[in-house]
N, C-alpha and C positions, 0 to 999 in steps of 0.2 A: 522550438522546444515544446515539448509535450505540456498538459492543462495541468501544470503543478498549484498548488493552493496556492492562493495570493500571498505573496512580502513572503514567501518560504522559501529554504533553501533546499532542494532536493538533487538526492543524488539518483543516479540510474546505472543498473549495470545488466546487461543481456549475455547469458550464455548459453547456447548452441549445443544440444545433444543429439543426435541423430536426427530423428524426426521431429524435433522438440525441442521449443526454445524456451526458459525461463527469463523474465522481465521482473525486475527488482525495483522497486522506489522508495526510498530511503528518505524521510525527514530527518534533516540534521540538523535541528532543535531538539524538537522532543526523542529520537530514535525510532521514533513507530516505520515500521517497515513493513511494505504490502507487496505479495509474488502473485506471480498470474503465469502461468503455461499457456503457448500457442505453439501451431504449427512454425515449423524453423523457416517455413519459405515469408512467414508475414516479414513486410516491412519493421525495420527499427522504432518508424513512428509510431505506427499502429501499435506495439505490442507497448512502449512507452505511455501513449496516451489510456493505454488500459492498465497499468499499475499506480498510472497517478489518479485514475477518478476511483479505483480502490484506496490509495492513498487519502484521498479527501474525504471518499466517505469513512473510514477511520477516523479521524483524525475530528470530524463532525461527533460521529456518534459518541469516541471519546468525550468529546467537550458537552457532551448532554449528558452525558452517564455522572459528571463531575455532581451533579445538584441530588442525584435518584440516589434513595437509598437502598443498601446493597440489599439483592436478589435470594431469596432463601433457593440452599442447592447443598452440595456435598461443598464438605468443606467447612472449616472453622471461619468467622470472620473475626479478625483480633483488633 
C-alpha cells in the first residue's frame, strides 16, 4: 500500500484518460482529498504514493493552520 498518514484510513481511486491518469486519495476521517495527474503509462503505485504524500502534506498543514489566525484576503471572515 502506498505512504498513507499513519492510524488513517484512506481511500484510492485511479482513472485512466487517454494519455492521463488521475490519482485520488481520500481521508476518510476528515474528507480532505488530494488529485495528482501523471502520465497513464506510470505504475498504480507510483501515482498512489504521490496522492498520499499530497494527502499528508494537507492533512499536516491543515493541522497547523488550526492555531494561526485567519489570513486577511478577499472575503468575509464570520
Amino acid at each position: 500500500m502506498a505512504d498513507a498518514p499513519p492510524s488513517r484510513a484512506v481511500i484510492y481511486e485511479i482513472v485512466r484518460n487517454g494519455a492521463y491518469a488521475k490519482a485520488t486519495a481520500v481521508d476518510v476521517e476528515s474528507g480532505v482529498e488530494a488529485a495528482i495527474v501523471g502520465p497513464a503509462s506510470a505504475h498504480d503505485r507510483d501515482l498512489q504514493h504521490l496522492a498520499a504524500a499530497k494527502l499528508a502534506h494537507l492533512l499536516s498543514a491543515r493541522d497547523e493552520d488550526v492555531d494561526d489566525p485567519p489570513r486577511g484576503g478577499p472575503g468575509i471572515v464570520v
